[in-house]
C-alpha positions as a printed NumPy array, in Angstrom:
array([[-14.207,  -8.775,   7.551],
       [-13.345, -11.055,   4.662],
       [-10.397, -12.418,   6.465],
       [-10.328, -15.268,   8.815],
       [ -8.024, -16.987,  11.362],
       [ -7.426, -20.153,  12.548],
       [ -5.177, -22.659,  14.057],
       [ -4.101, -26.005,  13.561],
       [ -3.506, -28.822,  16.253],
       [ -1.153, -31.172,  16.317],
       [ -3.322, -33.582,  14.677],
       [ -3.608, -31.255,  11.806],
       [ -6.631, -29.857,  12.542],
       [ -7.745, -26.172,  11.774],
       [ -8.401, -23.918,  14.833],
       [ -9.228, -20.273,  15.885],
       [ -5.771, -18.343,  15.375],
       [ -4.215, -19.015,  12.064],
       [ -4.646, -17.607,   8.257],
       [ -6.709, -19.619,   5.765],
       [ -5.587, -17.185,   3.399],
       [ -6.13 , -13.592,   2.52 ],
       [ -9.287, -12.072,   0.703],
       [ -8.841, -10.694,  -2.992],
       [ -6.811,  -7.845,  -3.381],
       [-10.39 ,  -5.666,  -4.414],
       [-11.973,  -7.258,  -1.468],
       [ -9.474,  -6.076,   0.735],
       [ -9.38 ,  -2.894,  -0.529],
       [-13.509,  -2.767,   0.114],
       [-13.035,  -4.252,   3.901],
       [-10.629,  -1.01 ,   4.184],
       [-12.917,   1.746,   2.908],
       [-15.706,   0.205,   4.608],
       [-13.707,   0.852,   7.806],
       [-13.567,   3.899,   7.587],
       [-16.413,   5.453,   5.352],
       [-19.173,   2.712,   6.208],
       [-19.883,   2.24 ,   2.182],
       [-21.242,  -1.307,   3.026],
       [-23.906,   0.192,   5.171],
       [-24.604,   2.902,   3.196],
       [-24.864,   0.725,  -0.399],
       [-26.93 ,  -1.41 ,   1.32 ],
       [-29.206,   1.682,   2.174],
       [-29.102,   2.886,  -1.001],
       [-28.519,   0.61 ,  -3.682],
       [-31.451,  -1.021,  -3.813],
       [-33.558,   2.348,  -3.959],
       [-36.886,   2.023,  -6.409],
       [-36.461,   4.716,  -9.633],
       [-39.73 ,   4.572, -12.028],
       [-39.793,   3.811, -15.534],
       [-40.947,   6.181, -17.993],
       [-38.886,   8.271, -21.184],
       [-39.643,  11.594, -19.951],
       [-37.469,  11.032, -16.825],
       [-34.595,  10.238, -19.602],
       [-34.773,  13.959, -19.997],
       [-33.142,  14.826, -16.883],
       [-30.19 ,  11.971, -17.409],
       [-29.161,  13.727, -21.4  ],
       [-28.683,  17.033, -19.365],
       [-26.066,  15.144, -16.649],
       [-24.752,  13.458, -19.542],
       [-24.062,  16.104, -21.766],
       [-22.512,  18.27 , -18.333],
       [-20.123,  15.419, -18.001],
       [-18.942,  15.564, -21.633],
       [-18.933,  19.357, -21.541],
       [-16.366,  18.846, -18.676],
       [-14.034,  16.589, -19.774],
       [-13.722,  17.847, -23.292],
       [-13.47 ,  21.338, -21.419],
       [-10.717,  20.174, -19.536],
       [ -8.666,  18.522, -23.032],
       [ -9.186,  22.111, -24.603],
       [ -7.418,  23.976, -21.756],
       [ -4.713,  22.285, -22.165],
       [ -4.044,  23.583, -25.504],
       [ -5.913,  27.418, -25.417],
       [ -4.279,  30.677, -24.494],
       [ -6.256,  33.247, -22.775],
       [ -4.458,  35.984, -23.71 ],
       [ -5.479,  39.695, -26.156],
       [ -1.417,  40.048, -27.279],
       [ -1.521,  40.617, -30.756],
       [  0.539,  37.922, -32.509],
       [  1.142,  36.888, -36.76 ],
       [ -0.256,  33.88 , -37.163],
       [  1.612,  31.193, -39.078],
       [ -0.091,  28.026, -38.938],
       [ -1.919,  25.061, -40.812],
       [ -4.501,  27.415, -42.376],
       [ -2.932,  29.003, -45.271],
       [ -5.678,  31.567, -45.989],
       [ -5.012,  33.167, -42.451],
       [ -1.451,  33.117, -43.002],
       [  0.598,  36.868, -42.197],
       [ -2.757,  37.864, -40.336],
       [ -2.482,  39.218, -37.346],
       [ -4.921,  38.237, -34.516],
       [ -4.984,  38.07 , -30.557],
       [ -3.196,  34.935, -28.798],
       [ -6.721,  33.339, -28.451],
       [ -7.997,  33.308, -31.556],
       [ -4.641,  31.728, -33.103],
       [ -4.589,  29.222, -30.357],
       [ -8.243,  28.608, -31.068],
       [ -7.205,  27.783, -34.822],
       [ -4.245,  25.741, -33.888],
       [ -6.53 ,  23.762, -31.672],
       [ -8.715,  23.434, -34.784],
       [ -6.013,  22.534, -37.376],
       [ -2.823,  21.381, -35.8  ],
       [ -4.033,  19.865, -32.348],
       [ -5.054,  15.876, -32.908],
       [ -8.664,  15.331, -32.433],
       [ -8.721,  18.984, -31.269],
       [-11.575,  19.759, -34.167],
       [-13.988,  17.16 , -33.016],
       [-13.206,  18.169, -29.533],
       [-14.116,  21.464, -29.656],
       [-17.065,  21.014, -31.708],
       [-18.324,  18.323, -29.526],
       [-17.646,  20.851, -26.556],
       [-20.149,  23.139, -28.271],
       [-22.477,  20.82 , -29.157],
       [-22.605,  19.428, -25.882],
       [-23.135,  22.476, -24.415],
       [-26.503,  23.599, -26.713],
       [-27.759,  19.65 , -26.138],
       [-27.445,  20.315, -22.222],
       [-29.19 ,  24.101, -22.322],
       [-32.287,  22.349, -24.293],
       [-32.074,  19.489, -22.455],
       [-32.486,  21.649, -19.017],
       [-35.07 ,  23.8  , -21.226],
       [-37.247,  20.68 , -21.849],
       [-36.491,  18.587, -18.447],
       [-38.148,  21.913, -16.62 ],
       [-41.131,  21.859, -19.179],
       [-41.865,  18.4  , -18.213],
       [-41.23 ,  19.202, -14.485],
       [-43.62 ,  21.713, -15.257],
       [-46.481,  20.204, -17.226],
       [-46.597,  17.6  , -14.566],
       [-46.681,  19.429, -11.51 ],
       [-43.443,  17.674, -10.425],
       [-42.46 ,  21.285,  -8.642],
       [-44.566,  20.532,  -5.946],
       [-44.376,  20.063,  -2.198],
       [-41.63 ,  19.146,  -1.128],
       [-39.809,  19.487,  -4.625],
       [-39.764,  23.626,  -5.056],
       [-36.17 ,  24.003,  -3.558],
       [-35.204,  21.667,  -6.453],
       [-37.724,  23.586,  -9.119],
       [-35.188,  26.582,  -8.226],
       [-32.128,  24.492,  -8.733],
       [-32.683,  23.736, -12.035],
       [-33.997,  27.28 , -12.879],
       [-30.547,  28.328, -11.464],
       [-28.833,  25.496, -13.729],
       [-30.606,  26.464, -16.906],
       [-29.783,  30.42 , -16.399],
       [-26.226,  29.217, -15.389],
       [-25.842,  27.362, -18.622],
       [-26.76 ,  30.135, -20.989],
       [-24.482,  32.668, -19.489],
       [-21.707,  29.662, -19.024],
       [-22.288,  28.904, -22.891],
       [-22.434,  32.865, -23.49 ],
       [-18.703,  33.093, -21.923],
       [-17.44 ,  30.272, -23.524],
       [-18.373,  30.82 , -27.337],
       [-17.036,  34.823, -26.886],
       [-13.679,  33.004, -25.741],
       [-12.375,  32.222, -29.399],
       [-12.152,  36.175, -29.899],
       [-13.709,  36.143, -33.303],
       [-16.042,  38.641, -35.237],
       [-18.664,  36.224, -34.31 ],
       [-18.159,  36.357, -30.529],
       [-16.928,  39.885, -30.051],
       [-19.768,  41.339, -32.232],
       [-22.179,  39.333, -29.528],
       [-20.077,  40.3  , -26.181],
       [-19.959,  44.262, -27.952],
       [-23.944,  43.78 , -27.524],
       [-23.478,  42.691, -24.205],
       [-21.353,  45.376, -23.231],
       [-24.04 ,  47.757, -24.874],
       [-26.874,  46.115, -22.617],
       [-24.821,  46.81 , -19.002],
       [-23.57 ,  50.088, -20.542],
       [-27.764,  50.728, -20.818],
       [-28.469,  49.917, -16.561],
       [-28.948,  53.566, -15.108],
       [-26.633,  54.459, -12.34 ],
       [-24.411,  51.416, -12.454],
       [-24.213,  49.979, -16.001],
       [-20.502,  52.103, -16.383],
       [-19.142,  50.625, -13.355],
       [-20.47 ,  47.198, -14.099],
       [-18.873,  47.527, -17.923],
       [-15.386,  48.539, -16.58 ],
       [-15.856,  45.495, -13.572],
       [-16.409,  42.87 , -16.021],
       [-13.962,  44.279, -19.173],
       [-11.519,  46.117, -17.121],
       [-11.911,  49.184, -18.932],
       [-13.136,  49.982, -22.342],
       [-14.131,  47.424, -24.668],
       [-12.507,  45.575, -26.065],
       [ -9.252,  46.116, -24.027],
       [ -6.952,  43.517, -22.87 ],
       [ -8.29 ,  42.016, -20.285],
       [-11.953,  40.984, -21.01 ],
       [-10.944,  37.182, -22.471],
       [ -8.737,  36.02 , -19.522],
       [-11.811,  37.438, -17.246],
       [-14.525,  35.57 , -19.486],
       [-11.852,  32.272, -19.048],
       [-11.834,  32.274, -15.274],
       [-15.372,  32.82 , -15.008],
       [-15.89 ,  30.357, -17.405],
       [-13.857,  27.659, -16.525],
       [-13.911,  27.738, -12.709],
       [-16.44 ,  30.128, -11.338],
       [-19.717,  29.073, -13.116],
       [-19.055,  25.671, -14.071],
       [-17.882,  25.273,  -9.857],
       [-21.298,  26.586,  -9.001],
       [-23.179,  24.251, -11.314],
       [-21.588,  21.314, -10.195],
       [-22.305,  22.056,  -6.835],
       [-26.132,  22.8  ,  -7.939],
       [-25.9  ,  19.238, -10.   ],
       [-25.02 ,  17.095,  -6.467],
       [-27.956,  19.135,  -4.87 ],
       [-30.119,  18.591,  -7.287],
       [-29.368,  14.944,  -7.535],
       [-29.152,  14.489,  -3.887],
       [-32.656,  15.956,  -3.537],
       [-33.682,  13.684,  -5.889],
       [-32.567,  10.953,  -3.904],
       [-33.805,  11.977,  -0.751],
       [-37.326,  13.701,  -1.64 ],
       [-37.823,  10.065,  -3.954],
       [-38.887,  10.154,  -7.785],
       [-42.383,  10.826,  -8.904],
       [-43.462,   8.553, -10.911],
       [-47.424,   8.921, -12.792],
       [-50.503,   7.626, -11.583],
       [-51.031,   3.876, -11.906],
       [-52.465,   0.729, -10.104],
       [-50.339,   0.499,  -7.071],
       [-49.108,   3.916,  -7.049],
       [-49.438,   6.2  ,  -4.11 ],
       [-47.488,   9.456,  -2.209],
       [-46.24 ,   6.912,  -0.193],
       [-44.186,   4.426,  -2.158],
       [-42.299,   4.518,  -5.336],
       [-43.029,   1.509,  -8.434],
       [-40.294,   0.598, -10.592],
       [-36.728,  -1.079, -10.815],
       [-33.876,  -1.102,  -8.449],
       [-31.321,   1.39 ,  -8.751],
       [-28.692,  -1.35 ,  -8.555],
       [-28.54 ,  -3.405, -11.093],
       [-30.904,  -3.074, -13.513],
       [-31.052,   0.993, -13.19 ],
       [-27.409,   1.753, -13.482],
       [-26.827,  -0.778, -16.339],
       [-30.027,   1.112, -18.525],
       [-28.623,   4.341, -17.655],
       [-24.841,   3.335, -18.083],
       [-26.261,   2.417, -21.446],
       [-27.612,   5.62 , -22.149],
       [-24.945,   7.758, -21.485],
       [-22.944,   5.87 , -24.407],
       [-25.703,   6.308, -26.489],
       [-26.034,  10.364, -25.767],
       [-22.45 ,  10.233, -26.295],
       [-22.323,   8.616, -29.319],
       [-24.533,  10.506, -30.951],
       [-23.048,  13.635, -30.069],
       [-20.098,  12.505, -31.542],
       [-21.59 ,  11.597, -34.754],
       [-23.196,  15.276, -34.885],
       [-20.185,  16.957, -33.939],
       [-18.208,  15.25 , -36.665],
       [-20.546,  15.618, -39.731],
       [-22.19 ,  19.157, -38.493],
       [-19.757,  22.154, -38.104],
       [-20.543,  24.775, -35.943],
       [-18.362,  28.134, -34.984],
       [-16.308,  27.855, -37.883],
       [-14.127,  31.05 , -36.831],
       [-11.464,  30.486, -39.741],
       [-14.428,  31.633, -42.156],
       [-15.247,  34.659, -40.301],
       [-11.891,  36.231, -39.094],
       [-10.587,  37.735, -35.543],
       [-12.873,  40.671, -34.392],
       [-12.333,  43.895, -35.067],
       [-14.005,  46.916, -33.418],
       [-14.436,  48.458, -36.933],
       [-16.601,  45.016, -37.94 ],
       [-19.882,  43.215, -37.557],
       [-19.913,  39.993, -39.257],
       [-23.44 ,  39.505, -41.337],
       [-25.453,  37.468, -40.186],
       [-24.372,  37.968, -36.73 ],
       [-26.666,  35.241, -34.458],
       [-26.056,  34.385, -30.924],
       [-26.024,  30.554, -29.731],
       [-30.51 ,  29.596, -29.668],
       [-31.069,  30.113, -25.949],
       [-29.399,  33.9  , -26.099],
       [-31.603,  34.538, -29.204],
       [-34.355,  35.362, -26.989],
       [-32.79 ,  38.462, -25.407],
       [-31.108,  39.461, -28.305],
       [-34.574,  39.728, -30.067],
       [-35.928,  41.949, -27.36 ],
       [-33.443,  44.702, -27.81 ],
       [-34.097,  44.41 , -31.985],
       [-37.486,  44.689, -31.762],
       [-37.805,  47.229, -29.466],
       [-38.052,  51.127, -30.747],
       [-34.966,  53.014, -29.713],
       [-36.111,  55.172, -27.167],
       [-33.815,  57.862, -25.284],
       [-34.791,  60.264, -22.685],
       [-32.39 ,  62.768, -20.641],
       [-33.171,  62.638, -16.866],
       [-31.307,  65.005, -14.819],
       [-28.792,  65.604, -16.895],
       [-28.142,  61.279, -17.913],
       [-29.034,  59.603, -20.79 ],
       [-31.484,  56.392, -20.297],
       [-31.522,  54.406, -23.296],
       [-34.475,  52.737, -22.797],
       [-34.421,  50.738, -26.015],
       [-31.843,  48.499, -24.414],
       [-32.941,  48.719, -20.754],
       [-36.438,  47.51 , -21.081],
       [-35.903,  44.62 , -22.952],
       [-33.321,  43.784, -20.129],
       [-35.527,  43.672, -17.562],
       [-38.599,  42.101, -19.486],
       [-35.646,  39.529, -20.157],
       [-34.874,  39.093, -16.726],
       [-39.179,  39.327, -15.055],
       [-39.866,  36.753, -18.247],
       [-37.403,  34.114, -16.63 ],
       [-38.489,  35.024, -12.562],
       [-42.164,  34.47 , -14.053],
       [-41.389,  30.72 , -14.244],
       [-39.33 ,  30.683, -11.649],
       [-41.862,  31.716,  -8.808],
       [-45.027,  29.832, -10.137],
       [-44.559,  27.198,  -8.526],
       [-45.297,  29.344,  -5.482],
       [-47.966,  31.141,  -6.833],
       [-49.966,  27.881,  -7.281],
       [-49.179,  26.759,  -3.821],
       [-50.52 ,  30.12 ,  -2.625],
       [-53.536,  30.091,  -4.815],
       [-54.814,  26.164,  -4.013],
       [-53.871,  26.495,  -0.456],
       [-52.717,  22.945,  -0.224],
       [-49.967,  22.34 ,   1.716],
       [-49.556,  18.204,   1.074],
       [-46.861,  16.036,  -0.009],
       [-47.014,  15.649,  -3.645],
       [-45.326,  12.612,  -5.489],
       [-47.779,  11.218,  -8.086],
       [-47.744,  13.767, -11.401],
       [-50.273,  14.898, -13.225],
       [-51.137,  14.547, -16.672],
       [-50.965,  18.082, -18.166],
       [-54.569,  18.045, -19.465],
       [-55.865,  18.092, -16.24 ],
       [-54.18 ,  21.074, -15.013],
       [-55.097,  23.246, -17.724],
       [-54.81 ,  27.013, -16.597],
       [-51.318,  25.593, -15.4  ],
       [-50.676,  23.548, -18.925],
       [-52.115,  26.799, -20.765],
       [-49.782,  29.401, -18.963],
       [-46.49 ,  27.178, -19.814],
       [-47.436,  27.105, -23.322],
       [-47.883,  30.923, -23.16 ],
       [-44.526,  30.908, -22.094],
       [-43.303,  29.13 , -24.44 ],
       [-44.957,  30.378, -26.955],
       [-43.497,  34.467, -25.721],
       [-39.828,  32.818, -25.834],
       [-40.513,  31.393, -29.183],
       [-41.789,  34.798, -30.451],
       [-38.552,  36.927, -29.066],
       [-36.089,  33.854, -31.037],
       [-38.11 ,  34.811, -34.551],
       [-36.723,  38.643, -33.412],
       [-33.91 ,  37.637, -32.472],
       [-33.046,  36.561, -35.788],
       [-35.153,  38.754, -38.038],
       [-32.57 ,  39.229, -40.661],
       [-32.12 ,  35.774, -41.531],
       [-35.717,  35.369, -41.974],
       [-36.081,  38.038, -44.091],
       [-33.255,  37.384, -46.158],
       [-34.02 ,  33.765, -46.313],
       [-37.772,  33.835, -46.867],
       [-37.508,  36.9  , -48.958],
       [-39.68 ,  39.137, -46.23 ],
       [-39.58 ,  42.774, -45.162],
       [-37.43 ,  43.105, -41.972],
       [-40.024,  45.705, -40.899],
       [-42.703,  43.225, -40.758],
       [-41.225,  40.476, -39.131],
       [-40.292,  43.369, -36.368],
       [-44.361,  44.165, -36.196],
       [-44.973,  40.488, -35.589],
       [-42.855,  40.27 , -33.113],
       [-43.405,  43.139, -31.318],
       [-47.636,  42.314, -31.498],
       [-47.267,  38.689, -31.295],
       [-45.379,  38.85 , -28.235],
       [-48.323,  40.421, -26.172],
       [-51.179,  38.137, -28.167],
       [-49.111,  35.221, -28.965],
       [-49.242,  34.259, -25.551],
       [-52.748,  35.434, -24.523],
       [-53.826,  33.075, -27.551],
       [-51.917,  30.184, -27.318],
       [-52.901,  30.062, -23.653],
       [-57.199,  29.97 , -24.653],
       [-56.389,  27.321, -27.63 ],
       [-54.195,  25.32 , -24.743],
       [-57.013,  25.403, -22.015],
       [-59.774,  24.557, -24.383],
       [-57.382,  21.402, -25.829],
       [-56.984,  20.397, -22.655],
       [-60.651,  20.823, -21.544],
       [-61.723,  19.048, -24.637],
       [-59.551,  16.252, -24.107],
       [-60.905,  15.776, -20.165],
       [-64.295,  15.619, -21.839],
       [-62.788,  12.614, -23.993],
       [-61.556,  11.431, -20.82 ],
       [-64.846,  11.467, -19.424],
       [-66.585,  10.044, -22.086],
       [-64.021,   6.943, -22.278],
       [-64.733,   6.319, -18.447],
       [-68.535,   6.141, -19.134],
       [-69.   ,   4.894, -21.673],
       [-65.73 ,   2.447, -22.629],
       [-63.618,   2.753, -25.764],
       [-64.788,   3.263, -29.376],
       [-64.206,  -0.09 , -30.94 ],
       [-65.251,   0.887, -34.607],
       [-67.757,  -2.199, -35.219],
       [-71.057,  -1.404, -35.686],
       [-73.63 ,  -3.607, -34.795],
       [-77.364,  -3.411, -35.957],
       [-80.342,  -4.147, -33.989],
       [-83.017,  -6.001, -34.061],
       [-85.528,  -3.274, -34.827],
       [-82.594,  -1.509, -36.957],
       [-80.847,   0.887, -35.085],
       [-77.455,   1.184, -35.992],
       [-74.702,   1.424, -33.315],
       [-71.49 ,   1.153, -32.171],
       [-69.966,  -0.887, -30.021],
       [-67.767,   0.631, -26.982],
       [-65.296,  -1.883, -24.979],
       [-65.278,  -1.111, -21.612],
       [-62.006,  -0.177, -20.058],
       [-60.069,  -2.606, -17.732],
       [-59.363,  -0.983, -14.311],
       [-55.836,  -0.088, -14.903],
       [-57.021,   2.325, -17.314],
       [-60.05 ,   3.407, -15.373],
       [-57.797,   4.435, -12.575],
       [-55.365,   6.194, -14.837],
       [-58.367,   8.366, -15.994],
       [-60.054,   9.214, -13.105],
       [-56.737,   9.225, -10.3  ],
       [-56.507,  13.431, -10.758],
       [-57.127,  15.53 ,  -7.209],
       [-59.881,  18.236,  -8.895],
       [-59.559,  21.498,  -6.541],
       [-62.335,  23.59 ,  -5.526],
       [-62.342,  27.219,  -6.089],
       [-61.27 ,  29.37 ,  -2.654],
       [-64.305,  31.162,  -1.207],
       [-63.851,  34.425,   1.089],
       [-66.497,  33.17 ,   3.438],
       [-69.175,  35.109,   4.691],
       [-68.635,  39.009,   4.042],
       [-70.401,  39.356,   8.039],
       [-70.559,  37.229,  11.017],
       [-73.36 ,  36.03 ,  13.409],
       [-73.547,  39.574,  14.937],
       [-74.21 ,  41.384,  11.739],
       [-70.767,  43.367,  11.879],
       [-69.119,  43.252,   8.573],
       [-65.8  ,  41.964,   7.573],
       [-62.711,  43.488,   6.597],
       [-61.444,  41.257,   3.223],
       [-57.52 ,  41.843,   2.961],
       [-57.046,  42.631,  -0.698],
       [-54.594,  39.072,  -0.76 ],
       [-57.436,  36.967,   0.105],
       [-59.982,  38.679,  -2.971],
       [-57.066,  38.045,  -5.246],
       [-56.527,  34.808,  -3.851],
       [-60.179,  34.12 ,  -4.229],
       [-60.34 ,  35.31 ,  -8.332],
       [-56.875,  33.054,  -9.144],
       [-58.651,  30.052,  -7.508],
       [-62.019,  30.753,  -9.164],
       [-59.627,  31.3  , -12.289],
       [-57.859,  28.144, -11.761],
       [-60.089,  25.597, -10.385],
       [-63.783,  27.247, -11.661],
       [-66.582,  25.473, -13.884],
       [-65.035,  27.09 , -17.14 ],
       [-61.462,  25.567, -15.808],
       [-61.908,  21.877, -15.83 ],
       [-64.622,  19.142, -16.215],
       [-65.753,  17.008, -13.098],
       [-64.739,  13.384, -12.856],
       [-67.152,  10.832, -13.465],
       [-68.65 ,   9.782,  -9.93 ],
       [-68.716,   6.244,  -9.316],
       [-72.973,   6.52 ,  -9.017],
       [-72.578,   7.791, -12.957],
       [-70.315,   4.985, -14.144],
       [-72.777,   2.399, -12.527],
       [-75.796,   3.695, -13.583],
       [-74.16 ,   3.863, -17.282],
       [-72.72 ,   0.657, -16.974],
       [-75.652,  -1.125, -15.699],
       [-76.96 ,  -1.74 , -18.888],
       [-79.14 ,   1.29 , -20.208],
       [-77.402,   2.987, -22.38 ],
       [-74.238,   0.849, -22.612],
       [-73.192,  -0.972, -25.498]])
């Protein structure tokens, strides 16, 4: 404890039993907690923790950031909006909407906008926040991805933040059809038309989530509960887990000198960590402010309350719904009459290529596992070119999601670039199935190019652009040999062999029964890890033999 006793003798001098004074007040309070929570012992534990220092891993901290502004300028708006469908006559700041008359929400959405102080920038920096932390979590995974960082013992925490990004689109989804505008209820009618499309249950589902027919009355107070407390509660408990698993499983950090699956190089969490990262969360801040005051988004005065009667033009949902959205618009509207029900397949299977496009990246990380068979500790990442069926497939995946946006807004584009609407539907609808199948044979040969490079650069040293002449007048140039930092960054990839079956019969002739798994298993591996799937690494007999002197400039 930080107090002490003593006494004093007659003489004056101190002894055990009396007060030299009492600590500082913060002290104090410290001494107390400690007490009780052991925070000493634990900060010492944990304060001291090694995080690694690269930009990528910045990725991760915008998306915490940006959940931590969505929630306290969530909570500010509350405060001031009104969940409600009563019709009212509105009579506020904005004289053009004067006499109209609207639902509760959508006039407490404008009086939030026009009479509320700083409620503008609020709720604009609310949205904005909200599509920075969806492309945030979009790009975080793709670098989780590209690296491998989903590996043993890291695929619990893969799922996590698959379950945070799907989260945040449906979160964002309920919280921009909240201001009950044309925009919004023209985008939560489609919705209602995609569960009204599920065979069997889609009616039940509809009158679950709207409480009868759309629009009705109850549908926005529904959307505000699940907003504000349902979904946003089960993120934030997925954010501690994720974070927490983070903490415990240790950061990966890239190959380097030094670095090994069995330690972690880099800074301190405490001090110098939390002062660059307390630093960046003011700067993610501050620029989000700056965008959400010069760039207006959802500007619902200009487009009116909904109206069942209405579809506002140019009707787009926020980016990361586009994706669905252009699915259902590019798919032929097909009906068929099954037992005496109506299956509007034009809507249905769009839904559930939606939903197996998202569970494709979801479960890869499991497929790989299954299909290299290795069952190690993983903490150093790899560099994406050297995992190039698994760099190629991402990209694919990409690339599909990219295709469905175009669709997803195909009348913008054709108004805007002056196209047929009908065309941009036939490129989407054939570049969804070769977009992908092409991107991923251009990313697999980039990436198997650039391992050649890699090679090369190990041999035979970096090209220095001098060229030297000799004596009996060859011309050539002149290659610096790499220092050993670099060498080790090259060459510190794990290179898989393919999975054999094994002998087809044993050592008494009787043949053996191959499970149709283990041939599978056996192409995905050849697929993956095969001659035509990645270059070998320079052997350390090659790079002495090169560097030896013949040959080596």
């Amino acid at each position: 404890m930080s107090t002490t006793t003593s006494t004093t003798n007659p003489s004056g001098a101190e002894g055990p039993g009396r007060s030299r004074g009492k600590a500082p007040a913060g002290e104090r309070v410290a001494d107390w907690a400690d007490g009780r929570l052991g925070i000493y012992s634990l900060a010492k534990a944990n304060m001291r923790k090694i995080f690694p220092d690269h930009w990528s891993f910045m990725l991760g901290e915008i998306c915490l950031y940006s959940f931590i502004i969505i929630i306290l300028t969530g909570v500010y708006l509350t405060l001031f909006f009104h969940p409600s469908m009563n019709e009212v006559v509105y009579h506020g700041s904005y004289v053009p909407m004067q006499g109209q008359l609207m639902s509760e929400a959508y006039k407490s959405t404008l009086d939030i906008s026009f009479d509320v102080r700083g409620g503008l920038l609020i709720r604009q920096l609310h949205h904005w926040a909200a599509l920075i932390f969806v492309a945030g979590m979009f790009v975080h995974m793709m670098r989780v991805f590209f690296t491998g960082a989903f590996r043993k013992p890291r695929e619990v925490n893969w799922l996590f933040g698959f379950l945070l990004l799907v989260l945040g689109m449906f979160t964002g989804f309920t919280g921009y059809s909240l201001p009950d505008d044309l925009l919004s209820g023209t985008g939560i009618r489609f919705t209602q038309g995609a569960v009204l499309s599920i065979p069997i249950v889609g009616t039940y589902l509809s009158m679950f989530i709207f409480g009868g027919e759309f629009p009705g009355d109850d549908f926005i107070a529904r959307f505000y509960s699940i907003h504000i407390l349902l979904l946003p509660g089960i993120m934030l408990g997925l954010v501690v887990a994720h974070l927490i698993l983070v903490f415990y499983h240790k950061h990966t950090q890239f190959a380097g000198p030094g670095k090994t699956n069995k330690n972690v190089v880099g800074m301190p969490l405490l001090p110098v960590y939390m002062a660059k990262a307390g630093g960046f969360f003011f700067l993610v801040f501050g620029v989000l402010c700056v965008v959400s005051a010069v760039a207006s988004i959802n500007p619902i005065w200009n487009i009116g309350p909904y109206r069942p009667d209405m579809v506002s033009t140019g009707a787009q949902p926020d980016w990361y719904m586009g994706f669905s959205e252009g699915l259902v618009r590019v798919m032929p509207g097909w009906e068929i009459n099954f037992w005496g029900h109506t299956l509007v397949l034009g809507v249905f299977i769009p839904l559930m290529v939606f939903g197996l496009v998202l569970a494709s990246i979801a479960v890869y990380p499991f497929i790989e596992s299954w299909v290299t068979g290795d069952k190690r500790e993983h903490h150093i990442l790899d560099r994406p070119r050297n995992a190039p069926t698994r760099t190629a497939f991402g990209v694919a995946w990409i690339t599909m999601y990219f295709i469905s946006l175009v669709g997803g807004g195909n009348d913008l584009w054709a108004t805007h670039f002056n196209l047929s609407i009908n065309a941009i539907t036939w490129f989407v609808r054939i570049g969804f199935f070769a977009g992908p199948v092409v991107a991923f044979i251009v990313t697999k040969r980039i990436c198997l190019g650039l391992q050649r490079r890699d090679k090369d650069k190990v041999l035979h040293g970096r090209e220095s652009g001098i060229i030297k002449r000799l004596p009996h007048g060859e011309f050539i140039e002149v290659h610096e040999p790499l220092s050993q930092e670099q060498l080790h960054t090259l060459t510190a990839h794990e290179q898989y062999q393919p999975a054999e079956i094994g002998p087809l019969v044993d050592e008494n002739g009787v043949e053996r029964k191959v499970k149709p798994l283990e041939k599978l298993r056996a192409k995905l591996s050849e697929g993956y890890y095969g001659g035509e799937s990645q270059i070998p690494k320079p052997t350390v007999e090659e790079y002495k033999e090169i560097t030896s002197g013949h040959g080596h400039h």
